[in-house]
PAVO-889242 format. One record per residue: residue in three letters; y, z, x of N, C-alpha, C, O in turn. Coordinates in nm, 3 decimals. Layout:
// residues N
REC   aa      n_Y      n_Z      n_X     ca_Y     ca_Z     ca_X      c_Y      c_Z      c_X      o_Y      o_Z      o_X
REC  ala        Y        Z        X        Y        Z        X        Y        Z        X        Y        Z        X
...
//
This chain:
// residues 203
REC   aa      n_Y      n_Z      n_X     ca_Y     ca_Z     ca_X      c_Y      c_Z      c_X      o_Y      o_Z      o_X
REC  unk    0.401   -0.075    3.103    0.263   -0.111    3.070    0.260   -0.229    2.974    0.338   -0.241    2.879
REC  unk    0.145   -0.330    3.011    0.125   -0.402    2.942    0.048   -0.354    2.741   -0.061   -0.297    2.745
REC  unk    0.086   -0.371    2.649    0.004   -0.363    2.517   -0.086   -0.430    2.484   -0.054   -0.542    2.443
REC  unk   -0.221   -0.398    2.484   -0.336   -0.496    2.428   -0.317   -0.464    2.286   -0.344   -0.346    2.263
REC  unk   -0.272   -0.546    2.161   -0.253   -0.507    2.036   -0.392   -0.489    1.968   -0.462   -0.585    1.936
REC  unk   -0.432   -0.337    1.947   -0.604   -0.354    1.863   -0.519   -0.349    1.706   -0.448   -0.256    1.668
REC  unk   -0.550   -0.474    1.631   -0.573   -0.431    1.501   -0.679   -0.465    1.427   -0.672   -0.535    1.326
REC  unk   -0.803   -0.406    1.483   -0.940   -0.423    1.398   -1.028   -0.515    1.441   -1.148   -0.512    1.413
REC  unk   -0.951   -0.632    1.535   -1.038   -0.747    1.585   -0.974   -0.789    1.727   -0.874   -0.777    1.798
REC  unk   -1.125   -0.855    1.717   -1.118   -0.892    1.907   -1.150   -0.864    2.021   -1.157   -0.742    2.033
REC  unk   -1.169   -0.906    2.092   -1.191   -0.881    2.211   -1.156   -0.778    2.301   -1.185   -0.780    2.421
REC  unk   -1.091   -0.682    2.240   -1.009   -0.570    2.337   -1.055   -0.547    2.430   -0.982   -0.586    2.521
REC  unk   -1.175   -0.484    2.478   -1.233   -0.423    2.630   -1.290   -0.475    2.695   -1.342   -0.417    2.790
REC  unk   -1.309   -0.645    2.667   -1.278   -0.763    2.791   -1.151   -0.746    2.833   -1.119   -0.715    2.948
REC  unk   -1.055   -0.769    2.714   -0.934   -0.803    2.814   -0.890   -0.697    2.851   -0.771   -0.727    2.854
REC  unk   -0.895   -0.573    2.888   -0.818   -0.478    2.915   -0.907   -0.488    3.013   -0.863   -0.451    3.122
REC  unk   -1.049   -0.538    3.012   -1.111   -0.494    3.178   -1.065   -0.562    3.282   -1.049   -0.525    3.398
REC  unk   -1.039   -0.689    3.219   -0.998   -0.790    3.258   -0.851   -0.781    3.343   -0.827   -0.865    3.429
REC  unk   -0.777   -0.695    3.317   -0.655   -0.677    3.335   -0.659   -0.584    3.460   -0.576   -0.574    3.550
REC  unk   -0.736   -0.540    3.448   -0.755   -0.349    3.484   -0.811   -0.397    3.653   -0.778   -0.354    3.763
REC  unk   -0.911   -0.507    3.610   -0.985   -0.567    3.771   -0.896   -0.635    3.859   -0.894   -0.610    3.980
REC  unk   -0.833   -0.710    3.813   -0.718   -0.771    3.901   -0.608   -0.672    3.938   -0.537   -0.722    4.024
REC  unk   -0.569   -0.549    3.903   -0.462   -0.466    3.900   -0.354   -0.454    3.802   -0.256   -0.386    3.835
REC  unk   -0.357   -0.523    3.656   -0.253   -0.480    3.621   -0.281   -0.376    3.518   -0.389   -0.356    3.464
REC  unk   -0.156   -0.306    3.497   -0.177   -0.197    3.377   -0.147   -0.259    3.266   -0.050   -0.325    3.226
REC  unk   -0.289   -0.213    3.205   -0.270   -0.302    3.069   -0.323   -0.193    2.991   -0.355   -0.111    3.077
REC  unk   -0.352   -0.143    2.873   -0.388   -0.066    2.797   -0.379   -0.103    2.633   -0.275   -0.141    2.581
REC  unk   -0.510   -0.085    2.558   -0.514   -0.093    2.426   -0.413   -0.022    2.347   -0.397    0.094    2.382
REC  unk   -0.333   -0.066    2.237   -0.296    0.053    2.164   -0.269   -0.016    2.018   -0.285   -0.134    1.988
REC  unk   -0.219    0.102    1.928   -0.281    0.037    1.763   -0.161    0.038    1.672   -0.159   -0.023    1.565
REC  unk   -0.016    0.142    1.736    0.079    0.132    1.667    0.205    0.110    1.726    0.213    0.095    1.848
REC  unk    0.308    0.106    1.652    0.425   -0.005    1.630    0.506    0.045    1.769    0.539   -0.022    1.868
REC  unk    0.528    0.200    1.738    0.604    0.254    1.869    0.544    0.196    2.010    0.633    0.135    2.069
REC  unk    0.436    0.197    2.071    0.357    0.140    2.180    0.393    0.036    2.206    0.442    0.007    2.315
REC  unk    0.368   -0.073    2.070    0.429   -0.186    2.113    0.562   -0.203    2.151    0.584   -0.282    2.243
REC  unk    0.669   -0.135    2.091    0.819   -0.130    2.116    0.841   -0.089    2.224    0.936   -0.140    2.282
REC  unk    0.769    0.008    2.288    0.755    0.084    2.467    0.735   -0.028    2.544    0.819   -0.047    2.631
REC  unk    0.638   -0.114    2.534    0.584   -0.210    2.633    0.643   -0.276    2.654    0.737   -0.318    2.588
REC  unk    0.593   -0.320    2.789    0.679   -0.430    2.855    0.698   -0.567    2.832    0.788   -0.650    2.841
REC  unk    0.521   -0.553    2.785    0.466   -0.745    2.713    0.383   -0.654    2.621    0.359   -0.535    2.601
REC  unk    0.350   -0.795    2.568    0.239   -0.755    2.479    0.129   -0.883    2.476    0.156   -1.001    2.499
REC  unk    0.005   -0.829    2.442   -0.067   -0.929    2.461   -0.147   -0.878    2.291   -0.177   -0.765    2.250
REC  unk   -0.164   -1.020    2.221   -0.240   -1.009    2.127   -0.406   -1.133    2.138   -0.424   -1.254    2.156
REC  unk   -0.464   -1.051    2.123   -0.592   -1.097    2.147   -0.704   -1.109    1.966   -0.693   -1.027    1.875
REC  unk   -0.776   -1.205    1.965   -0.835   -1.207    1.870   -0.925   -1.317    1.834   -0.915   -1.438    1.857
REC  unk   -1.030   -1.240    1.764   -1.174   -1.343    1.702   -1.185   -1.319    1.553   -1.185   -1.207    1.502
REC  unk   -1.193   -1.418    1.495   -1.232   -1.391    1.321   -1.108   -1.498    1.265   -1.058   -1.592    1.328
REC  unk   -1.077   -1.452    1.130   -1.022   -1.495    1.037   -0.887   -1.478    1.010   -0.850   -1.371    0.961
REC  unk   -0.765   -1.612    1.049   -0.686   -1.594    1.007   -0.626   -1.463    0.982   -0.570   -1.370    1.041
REC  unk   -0.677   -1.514    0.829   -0.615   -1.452    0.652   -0.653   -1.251    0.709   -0.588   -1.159    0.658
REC  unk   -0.771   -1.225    0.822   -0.750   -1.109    0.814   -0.697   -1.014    0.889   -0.663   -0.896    0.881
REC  unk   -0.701   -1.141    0.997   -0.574   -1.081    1.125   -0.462   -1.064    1.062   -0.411   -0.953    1.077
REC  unk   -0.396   -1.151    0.984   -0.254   -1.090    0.917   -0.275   -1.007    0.832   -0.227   -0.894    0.842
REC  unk   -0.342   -1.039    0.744   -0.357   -0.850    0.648   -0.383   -0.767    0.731   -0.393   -0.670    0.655
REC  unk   -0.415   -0.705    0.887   -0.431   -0.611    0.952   -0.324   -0.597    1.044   -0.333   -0.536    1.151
REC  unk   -0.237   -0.647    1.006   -0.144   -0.623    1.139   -0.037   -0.600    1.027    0.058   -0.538    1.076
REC  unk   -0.021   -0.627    0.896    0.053   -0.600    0.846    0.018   -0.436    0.768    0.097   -0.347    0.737
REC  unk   -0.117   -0.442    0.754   -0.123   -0.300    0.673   -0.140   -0.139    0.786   -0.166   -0.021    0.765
REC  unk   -0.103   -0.232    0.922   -0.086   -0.107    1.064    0.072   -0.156    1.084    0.146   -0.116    1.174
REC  unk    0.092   -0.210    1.026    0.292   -0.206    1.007    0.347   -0.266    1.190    0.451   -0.230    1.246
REC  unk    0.239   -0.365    1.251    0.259   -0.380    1.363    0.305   -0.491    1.368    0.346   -0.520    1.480
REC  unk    0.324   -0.617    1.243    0.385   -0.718    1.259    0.557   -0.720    1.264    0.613   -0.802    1.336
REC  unk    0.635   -0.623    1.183    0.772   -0.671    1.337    0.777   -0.647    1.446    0.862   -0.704    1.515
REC  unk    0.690   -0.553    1.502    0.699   -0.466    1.583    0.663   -0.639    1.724    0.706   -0.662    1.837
REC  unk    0.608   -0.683    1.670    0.531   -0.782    1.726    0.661   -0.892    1.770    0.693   -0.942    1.878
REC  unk    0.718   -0.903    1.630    0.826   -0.985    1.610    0.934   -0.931    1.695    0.999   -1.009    1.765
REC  unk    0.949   -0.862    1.694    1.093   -0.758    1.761    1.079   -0.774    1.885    1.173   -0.806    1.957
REC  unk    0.935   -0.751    1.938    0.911   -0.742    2.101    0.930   -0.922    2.169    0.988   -0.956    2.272
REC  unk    0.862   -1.006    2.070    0.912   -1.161    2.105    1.063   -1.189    2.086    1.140   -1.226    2.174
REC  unk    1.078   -1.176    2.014    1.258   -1.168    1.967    1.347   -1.135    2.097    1.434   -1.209    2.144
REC  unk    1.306   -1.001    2.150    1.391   -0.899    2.234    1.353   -1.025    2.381    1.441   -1.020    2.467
REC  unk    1.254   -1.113    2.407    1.221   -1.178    2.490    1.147   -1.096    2.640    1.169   -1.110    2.761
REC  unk    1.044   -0.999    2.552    0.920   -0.994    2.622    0.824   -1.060    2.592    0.803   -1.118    2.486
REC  unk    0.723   -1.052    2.737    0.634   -1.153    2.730    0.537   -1.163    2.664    0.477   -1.056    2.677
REC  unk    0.466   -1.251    2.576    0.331   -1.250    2.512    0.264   -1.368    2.548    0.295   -1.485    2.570
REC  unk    0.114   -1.264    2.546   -0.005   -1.368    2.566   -0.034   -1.354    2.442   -0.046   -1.247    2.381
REC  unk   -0.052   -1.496    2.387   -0.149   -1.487    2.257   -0.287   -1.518    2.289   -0.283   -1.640    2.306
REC  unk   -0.389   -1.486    2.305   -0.523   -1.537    2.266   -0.640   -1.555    2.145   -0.691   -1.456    2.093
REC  unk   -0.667   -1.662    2.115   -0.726   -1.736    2.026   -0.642   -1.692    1.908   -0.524   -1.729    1.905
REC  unk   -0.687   -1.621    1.819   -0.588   -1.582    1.713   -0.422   -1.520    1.702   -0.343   -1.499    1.609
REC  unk   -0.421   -1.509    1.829   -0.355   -1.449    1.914   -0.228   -1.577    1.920   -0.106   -1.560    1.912
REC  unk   -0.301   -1.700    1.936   -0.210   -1.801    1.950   -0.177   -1.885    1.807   -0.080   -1.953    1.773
REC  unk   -0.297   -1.849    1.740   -0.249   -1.931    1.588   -0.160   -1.856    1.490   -0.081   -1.913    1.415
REC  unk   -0.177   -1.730    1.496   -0.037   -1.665    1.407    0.094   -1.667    1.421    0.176   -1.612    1.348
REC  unk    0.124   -1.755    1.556    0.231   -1.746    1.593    0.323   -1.847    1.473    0.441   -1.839    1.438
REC  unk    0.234   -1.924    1.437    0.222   -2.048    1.379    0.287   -2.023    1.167    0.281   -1.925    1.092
REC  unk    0.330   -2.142    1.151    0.369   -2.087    1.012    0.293   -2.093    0.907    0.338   -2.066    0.796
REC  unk    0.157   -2.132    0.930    0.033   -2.116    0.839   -0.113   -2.182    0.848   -0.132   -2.289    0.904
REC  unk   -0.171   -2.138    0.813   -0.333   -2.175    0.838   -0.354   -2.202    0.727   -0.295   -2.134    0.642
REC  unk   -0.456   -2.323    0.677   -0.543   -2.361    0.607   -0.670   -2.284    0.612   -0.752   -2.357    0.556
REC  unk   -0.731   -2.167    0.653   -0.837   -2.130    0.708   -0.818   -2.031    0.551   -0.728   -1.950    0.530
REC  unk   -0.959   -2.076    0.431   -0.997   -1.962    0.350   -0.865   -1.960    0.228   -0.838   -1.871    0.147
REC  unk   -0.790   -2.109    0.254   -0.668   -2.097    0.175   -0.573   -2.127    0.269   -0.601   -2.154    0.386
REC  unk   -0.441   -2.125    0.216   -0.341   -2.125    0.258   -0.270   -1.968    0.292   -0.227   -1.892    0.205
REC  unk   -0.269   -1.949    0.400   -0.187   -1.815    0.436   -0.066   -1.833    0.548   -0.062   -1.904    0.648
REC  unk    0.014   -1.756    0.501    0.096   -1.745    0.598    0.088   -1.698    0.743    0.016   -1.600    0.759
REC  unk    0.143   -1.742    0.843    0.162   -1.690    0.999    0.329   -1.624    0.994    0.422   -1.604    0.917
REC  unk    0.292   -1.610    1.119    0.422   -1.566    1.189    0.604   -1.624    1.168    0.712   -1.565    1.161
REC  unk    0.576   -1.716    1.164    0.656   -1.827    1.154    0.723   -1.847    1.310    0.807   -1.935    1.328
REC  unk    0.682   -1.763    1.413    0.785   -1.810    1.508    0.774   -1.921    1.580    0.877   -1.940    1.644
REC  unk    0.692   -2.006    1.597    0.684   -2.161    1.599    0.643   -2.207    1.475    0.602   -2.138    1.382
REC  unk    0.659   -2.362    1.478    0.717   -2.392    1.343    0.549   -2.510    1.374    0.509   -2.568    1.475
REC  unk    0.506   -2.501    1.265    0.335   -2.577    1.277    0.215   -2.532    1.218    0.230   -2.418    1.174
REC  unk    0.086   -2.582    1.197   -0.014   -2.533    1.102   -0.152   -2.523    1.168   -0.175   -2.606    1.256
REC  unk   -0.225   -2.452    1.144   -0.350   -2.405    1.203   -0.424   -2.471    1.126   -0.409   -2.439    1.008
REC  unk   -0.542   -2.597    1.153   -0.584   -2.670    1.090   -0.759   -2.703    1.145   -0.790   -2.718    1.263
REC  unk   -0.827   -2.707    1.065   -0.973   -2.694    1.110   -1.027   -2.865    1.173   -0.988   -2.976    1.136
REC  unk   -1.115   -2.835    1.264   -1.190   -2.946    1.301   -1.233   -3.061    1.201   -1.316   -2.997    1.137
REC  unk   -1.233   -3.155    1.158   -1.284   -3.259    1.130   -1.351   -3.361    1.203   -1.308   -3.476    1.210
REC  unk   -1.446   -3.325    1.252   -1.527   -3.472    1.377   -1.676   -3.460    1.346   -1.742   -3.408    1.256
REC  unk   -1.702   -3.528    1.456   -1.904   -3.532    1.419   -1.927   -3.428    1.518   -2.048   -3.405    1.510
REC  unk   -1.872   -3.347    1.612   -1.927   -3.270    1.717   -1.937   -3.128    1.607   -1.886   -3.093    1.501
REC  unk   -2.040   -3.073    1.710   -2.090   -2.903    1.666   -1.922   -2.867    1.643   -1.823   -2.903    1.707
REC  unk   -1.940   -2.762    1.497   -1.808   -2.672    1.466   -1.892   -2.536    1.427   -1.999   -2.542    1.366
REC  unk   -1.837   -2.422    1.465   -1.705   -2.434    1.590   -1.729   -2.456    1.736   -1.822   -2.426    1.811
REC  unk   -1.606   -2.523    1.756   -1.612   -2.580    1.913   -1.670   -2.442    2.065   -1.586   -2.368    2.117
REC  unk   -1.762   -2.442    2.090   -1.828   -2.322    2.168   -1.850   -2.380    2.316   -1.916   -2.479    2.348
REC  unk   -1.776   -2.291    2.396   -1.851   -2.328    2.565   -1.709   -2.364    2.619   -1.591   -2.360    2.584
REC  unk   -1.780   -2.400    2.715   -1.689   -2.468    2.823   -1.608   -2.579    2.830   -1.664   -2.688    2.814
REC  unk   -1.483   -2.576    2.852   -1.452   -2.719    2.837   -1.289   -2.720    2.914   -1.225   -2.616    2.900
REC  unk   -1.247   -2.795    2.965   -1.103   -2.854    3.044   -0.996   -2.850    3.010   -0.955   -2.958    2.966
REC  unk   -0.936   -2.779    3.010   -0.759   -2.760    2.993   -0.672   -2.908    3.095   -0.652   -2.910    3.217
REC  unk   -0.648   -2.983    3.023   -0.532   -3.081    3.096   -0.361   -3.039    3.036   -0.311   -3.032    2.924
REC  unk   -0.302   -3.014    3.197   -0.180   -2.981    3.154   -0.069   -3.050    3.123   -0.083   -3.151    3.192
REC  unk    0.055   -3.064    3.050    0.143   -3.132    3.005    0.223   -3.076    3.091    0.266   -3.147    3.181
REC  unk    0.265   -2.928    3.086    0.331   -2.881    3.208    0.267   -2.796    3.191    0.184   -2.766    3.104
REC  unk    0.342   -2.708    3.362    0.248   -2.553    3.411    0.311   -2.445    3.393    0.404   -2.413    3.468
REC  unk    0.273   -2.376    3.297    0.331   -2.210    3.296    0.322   -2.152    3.401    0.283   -2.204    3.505
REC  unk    0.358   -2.035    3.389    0.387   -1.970    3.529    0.214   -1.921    3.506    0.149   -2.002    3.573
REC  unk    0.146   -1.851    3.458    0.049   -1.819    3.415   -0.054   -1.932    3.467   -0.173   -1.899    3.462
REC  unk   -0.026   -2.046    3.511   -0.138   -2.139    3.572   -0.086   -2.114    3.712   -0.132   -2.223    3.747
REC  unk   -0.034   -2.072    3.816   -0.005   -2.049    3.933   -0.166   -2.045    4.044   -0.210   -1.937    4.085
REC  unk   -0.199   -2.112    4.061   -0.326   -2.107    4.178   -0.409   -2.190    4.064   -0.531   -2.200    4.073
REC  unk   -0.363   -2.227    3.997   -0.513   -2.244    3.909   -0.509   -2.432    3.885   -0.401   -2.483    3.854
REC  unk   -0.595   -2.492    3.897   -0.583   -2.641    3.896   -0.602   -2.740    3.716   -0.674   -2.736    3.616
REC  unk   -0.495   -2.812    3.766   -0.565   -2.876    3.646   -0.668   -2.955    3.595   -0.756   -3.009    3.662
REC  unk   -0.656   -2.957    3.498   -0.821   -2.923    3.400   -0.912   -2.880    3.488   -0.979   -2.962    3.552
REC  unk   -0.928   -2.752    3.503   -0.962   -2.632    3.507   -1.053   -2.591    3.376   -0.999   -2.588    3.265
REC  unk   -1.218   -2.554    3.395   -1.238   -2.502    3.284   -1.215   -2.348    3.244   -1.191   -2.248    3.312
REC  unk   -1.232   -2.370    3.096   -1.227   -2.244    3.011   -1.282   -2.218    2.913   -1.311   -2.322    2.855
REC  unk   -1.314   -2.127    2.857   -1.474   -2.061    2.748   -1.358   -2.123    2.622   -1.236   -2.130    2.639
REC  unk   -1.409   -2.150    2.535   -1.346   -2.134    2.379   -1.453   -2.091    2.273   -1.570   -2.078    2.309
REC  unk   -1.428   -2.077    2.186   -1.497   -2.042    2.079   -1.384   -2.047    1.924   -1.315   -1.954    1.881
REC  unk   -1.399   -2.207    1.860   -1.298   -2.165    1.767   -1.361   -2.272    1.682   -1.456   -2.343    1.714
REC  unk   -1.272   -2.273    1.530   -1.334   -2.398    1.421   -1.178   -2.441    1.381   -1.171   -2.510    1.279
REC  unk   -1.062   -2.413    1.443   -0.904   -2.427    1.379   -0.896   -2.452    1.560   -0.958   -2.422    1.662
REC  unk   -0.781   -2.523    1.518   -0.650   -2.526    1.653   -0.554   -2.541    1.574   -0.564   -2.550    1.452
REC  unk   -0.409   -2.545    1.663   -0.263   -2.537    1.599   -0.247   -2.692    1.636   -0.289   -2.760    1.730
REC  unk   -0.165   -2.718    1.519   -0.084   -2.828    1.483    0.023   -2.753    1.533    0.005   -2.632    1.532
REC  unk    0.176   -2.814    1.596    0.282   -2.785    1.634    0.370   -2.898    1.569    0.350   -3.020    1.572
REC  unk    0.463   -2.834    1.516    0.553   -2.913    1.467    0.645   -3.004    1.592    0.694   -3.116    1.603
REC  unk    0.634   -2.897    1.660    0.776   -2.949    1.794    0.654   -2.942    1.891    0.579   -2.845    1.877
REC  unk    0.626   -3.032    1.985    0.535   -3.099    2.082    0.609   -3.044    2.186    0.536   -3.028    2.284
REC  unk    0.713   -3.011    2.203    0.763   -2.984    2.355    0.725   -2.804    2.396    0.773   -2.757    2.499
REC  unk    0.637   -2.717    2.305    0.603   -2.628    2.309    0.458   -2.621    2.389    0.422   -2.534    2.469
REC  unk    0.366   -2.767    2.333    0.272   -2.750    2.425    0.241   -2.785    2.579    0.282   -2.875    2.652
REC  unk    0.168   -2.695    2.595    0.160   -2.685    2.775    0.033   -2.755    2.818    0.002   -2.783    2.933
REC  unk   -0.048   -2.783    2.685   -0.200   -2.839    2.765   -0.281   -2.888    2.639   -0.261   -2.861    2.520
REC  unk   -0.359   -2.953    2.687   -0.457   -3.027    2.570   -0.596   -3.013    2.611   -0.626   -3.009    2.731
REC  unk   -0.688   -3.004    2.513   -0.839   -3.015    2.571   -0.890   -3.089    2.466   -0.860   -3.061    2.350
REC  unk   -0.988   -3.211    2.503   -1.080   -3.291    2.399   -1.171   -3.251    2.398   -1.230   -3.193    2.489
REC  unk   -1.225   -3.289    2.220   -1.306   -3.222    2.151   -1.363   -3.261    2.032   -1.373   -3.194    1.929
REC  unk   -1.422   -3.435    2.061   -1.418   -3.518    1.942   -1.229   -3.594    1.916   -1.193   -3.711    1.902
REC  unk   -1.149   -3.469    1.920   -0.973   -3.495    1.951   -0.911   -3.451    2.034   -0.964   -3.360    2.097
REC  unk   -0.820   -3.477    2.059   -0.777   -3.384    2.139   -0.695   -3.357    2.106   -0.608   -3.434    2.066
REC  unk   -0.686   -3.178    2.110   -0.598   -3.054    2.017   -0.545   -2.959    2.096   -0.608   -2.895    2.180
REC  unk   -0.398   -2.943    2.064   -0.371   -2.800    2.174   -0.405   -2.691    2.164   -0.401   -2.618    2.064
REC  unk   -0.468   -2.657    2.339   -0.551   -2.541    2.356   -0.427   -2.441    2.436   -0.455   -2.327    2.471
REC  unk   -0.303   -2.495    2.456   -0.214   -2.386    2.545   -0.036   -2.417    2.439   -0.011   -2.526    2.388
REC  unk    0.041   -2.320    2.431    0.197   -2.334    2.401    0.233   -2.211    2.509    0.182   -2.106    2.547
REC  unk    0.410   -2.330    2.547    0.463   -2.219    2.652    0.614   -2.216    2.588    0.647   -2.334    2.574
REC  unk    0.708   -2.139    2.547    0.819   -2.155    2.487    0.867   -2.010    2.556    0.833   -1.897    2.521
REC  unk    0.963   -2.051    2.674    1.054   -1.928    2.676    0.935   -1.824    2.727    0.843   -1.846    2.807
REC  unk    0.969   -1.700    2.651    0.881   -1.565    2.732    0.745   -1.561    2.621    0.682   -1.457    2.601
REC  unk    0.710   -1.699    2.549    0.555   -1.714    2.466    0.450   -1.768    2.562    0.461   -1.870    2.630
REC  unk    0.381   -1.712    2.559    0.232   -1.811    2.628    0.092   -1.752    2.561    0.029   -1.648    2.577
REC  unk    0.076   -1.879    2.473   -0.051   -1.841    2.422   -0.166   -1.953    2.457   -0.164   -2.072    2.488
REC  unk   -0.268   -1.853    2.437   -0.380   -2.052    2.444   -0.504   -1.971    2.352   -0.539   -1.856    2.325
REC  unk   -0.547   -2.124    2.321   -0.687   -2.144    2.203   -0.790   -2.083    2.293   -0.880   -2.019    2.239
REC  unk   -0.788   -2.094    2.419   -0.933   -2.048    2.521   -0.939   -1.871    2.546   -0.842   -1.796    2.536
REC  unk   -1.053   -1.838    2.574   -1.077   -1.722    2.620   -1.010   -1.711    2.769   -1.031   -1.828    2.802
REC  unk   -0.964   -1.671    2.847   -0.922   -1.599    2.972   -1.021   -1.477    3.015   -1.056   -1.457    3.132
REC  unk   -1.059   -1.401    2.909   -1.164   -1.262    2.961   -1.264   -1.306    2.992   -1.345   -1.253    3.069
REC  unk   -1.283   -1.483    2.901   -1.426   -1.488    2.946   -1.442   -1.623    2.989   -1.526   -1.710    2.964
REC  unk   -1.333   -1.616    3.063   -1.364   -1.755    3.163   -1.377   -1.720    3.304   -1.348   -1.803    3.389
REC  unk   -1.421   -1.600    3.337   -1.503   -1.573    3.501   -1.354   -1.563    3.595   -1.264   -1.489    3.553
REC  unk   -1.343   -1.609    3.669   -1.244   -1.621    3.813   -1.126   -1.685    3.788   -1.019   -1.650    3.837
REC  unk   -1.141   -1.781    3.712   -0.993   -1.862    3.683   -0.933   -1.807    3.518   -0.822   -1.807    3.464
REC  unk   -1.052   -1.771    3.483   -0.912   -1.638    3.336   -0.922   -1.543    3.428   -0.808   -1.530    3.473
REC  unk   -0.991   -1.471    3.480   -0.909   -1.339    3.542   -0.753   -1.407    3.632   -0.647   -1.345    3.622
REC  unk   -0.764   -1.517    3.703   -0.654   -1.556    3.817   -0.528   -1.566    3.646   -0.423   -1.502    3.642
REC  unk   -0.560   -1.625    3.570   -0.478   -1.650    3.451   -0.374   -1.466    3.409   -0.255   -1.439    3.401
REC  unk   -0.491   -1.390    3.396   -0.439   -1.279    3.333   -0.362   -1.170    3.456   -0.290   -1.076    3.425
REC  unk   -0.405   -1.217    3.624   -0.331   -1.196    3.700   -0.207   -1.161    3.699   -0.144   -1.057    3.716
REC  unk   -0.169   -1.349    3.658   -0.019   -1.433    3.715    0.017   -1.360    3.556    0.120   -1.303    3.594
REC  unk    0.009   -1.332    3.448    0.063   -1.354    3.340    0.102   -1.163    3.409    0.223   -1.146    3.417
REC  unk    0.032   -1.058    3.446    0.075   -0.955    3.514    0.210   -0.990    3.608    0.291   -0.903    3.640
REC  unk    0.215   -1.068    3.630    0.343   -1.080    3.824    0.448   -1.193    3.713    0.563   -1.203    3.756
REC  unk    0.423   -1.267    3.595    0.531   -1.281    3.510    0.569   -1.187    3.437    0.687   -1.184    3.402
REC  unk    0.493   -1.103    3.402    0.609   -0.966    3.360    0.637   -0.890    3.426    0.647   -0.776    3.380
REC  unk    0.660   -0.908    3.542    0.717   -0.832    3.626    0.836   -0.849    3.691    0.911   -0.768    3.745
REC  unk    0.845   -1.062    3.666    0.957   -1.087    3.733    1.023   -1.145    3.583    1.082   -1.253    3.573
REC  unk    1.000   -1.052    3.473    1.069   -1.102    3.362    1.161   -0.984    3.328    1.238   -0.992    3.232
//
């Protein structure tokens, strides 16, 4: 089974419906053992940084998180999902991430509406397995006021402009995260959360 990680935020019962409609088994769960069972894990999330990591650390689910990327199962990160991977955010201060890519979560500066809301085009650098049927620039929902800075550029998989243009996708090995919604991008995030099902399967 796939792990939808709940720790307090996010989107959970989009994406698990989300998962559930196309056929794969995916299921919510909140502690460390679950995650260590699973096959992938998918972390999903809306809000703040600074409180996604104080909640994943005070449900004792951040090695668990680490261990399962480490061991080289698959993760989807979504929205927050993809910036903790990261070794720190400016968002509310300086806080620490994940550290497992090496780069900084850094807020919009432009004249356009913040945060960046709606629809908008994924152009790919390369194609994860996770874009399989799906075309490029292809739209997708976002909703964010940060994107990731990447230290090492050969991690990202796609760009979307936005006043700049900032990466909305990283693919490294058995990581695939992106800045966009998938639950709530209609036909082409469900085709997304599909293929990311039939890559853990042939992982």
């Amino acid at each position: 089974m796939i792990a939808i990680i709940d720790y307090g935020m996010g989107n959970l019962r989009s994406v698990e419906k989300g998962f559930l409609k196309v056929g794969v088994d995916a299921g919510v769960v909140s502690n460390p053992k679950a995650v260590d069972n699973a096959e992938a894990v998918v972390l999903p999330g809306v809000g703040a940084f600074r409180d996604c990591i104080r909640n994943l650390d005070k449900m004792s689910l951040t090695e668990s998180i680490i261990r399962s990327i480490q061991k080289g199962k698959p993760y989807l990160g979504i929205c927050l999902g993809l910036q903790i991977l990261f070794t720190e955010s400016e968002e509310f201060g300086i806080y620490k991430g994940l550290d497992i890519l090496k780069g900084k979560v850094v807020r919009f500066h432009i004249d356009l509406k913040v945060p960046h809301m709606g629809w908008n085009n994924v152009k790919l650098l390369k194609k994860p397995p996770v874009f399989g049927g799906i075309k490029d620039e292809a739209f997708f929902y976002f909703v964010h006021s940060f994107f990731v800075a990447p230290d090492n550029k050969d991690v990202v998989a796609a760009t979307t402009d936005y006043g700049i243009t900032f990466t909305s996708m990283v693919w490294k090995d058995n990581i695939i995260a992106t800045q966009f919604h998938p639950e709530k991008s209609q036909e082409t995030g469900l085709r997304l959360l599909r293929n990311f099902g039939d890559f853990v399967k042939k992982s």
